[in-house]
N, C-alpha and C positions, 0 to 999 in steps of 0.2 A: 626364088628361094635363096637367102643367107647361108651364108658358112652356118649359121649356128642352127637353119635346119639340117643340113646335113651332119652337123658334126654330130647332135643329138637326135636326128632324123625323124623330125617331127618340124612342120612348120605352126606355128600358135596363130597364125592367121588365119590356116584354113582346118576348118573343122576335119578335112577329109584325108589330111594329112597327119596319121597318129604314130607315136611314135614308134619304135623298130623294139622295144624293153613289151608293149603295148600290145606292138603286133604280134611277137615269139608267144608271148604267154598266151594268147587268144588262139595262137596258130595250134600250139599243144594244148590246150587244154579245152578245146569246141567239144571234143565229146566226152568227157570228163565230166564235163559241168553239168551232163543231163543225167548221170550217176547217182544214186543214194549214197548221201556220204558215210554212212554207213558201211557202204560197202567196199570204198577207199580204206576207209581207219581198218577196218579187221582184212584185208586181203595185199598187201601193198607190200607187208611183210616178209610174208610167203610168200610171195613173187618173186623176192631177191633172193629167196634162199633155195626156192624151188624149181621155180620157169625154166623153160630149155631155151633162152635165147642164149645167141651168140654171144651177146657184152651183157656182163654182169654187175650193176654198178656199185660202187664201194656203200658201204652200210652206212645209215641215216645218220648215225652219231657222228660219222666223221664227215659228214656232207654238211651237218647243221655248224660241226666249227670252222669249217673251211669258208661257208656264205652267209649270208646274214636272212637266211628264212630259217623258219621257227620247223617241227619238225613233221607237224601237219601240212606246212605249205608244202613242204617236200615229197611227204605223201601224195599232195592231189595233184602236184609237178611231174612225179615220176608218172601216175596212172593215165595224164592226158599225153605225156609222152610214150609210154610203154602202147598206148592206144593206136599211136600216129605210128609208130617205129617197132615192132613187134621185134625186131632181130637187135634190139637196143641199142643200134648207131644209124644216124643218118648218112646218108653219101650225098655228093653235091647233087644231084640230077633231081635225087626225092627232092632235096632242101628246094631247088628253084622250083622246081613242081607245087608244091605246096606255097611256097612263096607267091609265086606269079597269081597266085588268086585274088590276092590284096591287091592288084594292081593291073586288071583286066585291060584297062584303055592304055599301058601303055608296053614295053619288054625290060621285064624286070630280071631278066637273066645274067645280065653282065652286073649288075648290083649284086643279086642274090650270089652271084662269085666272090667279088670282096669278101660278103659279108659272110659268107662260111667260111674264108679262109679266115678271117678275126675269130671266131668261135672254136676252129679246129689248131687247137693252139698248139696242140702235138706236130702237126704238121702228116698225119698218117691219111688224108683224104677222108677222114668219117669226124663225121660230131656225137659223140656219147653225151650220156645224160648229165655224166658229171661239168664235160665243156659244155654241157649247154646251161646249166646252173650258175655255175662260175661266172660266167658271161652275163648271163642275166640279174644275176644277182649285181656286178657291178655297174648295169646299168639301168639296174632300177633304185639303188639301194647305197652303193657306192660313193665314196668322197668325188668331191671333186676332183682330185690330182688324182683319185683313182678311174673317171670316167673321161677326164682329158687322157691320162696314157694309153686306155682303151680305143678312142677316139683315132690317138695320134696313128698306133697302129692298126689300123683301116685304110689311114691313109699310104702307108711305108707300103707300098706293094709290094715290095722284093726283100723286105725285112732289112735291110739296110742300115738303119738306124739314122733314114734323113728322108723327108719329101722332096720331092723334087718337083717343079709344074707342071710334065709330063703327069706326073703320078699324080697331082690332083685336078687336074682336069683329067683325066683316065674318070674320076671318081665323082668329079662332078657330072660328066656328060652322064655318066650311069643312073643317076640320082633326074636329070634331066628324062633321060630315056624312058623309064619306069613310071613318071608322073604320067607321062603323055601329054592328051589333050585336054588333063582337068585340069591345069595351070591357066590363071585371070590376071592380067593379059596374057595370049599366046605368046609365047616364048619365040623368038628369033633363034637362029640356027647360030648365030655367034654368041649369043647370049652368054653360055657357060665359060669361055673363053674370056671377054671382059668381065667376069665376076672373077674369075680367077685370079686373071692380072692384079686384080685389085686387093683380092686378099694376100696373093703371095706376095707383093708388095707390100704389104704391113707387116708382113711374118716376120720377113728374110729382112732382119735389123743390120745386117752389117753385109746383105748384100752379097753373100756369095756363090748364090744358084743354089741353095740348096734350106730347107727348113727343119733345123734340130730339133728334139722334143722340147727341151728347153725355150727354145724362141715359140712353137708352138703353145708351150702350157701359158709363159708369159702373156702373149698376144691375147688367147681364147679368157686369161684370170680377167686380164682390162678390157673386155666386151664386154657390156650389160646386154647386150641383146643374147650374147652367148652363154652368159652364168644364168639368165632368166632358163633358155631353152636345157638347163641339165637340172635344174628344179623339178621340171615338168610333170615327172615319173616316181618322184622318191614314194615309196608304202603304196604303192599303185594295188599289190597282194594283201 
């Protein structure tokens, strides 16, 4: 797999590898969709205003200018999440629980960590509906420069405001770990390591150990394989 599966987490090679904007929506919104919409549009409401959950999430109006879905997708977004998360935040244990279904053949646990802390943007250990919107939202829907800085920070493990190789191979091997044995050809045990090398050597333009967002968005703008892979997704909703 390329940088630009992982950066958009989705490889366009293999069918069985969909994207991560692809999988969230699918993850919340499985029983949702067996719903009379019906009964989304009139109840969705009064949910927000009434439910005894824990996190209450801010009202549709201001959820519809903050993302870019309309304010029915919000409704059937909250109901397949309100469905999955009754106490309206997720914590990381759910998040990999649920996660790790998409990806039986291999351990998607140290992924499914990244990739809640890029969601839980507050940094408070839960994902609410509204990070999980936000999030979605830009990466289904999102500019480009806005699905590279999302991207970039995935990669920043320690928020920093720089990759380092440590820190994308940390991300690659994860991205490795999670496919498992559906990968054609089998993947070698160095493999993520010589992809690394190679990408972090295109990054790091001036060479100093380390990869700023800047060298990141440039690098990922003059990839065709990588502006094709952030296409993938747009009006997916």
């Amino acid at each position: 797999c390329s940088l630009c599966g992982s950066v958009s987490y989705a490889c366009p090679q293999n069918g069985n590898r969909r994207g991560v904007g692809a999988r969230l929506r699918k993850l919340f919104l499985c029983s949702a969709a067996k719903k009379p919409s019906a009964s989304i549009q009139n109840s969705v409401e009064d949910e927000l205003e009434l439910s005894a959950v824990r996190h209450r999430p801010e009202g549709l109006e201001q959820l519809e200018a903050q993302t870019r879905f309309s304010r029915k997708e919000l409704q059937i977004l909250y109901r397949g999440f309100k469905n999955e998360c009754p106490s309206g935040v997720v914590n990381e244990d759910t998040f990999k629980d649920i996660y790790s279904q998409f990806f039986p053949q291999g351990d998607a646990s140290t992924y499914a960590h990244f990739l809640f802390n890029a969601f839980d943007t507050d940094h408070d250990g839960s994902v609410s509906f509204e990070d999980f919107v936000t999030g979605l939202s830009i990466l289904l829907r999102g500019t480009v420069q806005e699905k590279l800085n999302w991207a970039f920070n995935l990669y920043d493990i320690n928020k920093d405001g720089y990759i380092t190789k440590e820190e994308m191979l940390d991300i690659m091997k994860a991205i490795y770990n999670m496919m498992g044995k559906c990968t054609y050809p089998i993947l070698k045990e160095e493999t993520p390591r010589q992809h690394v090398e190679i990408f972090f050597q295109k990054m790091d333009k001036n060479k100093d150990g380390v990869v700023t967002i800047d060298e990141f968005i440039d690098c990922c703008q003059n990839d065709e394989n990588i502006m094709r892979s952030m296409q993938l997704f747009e009006n997916v909703i």
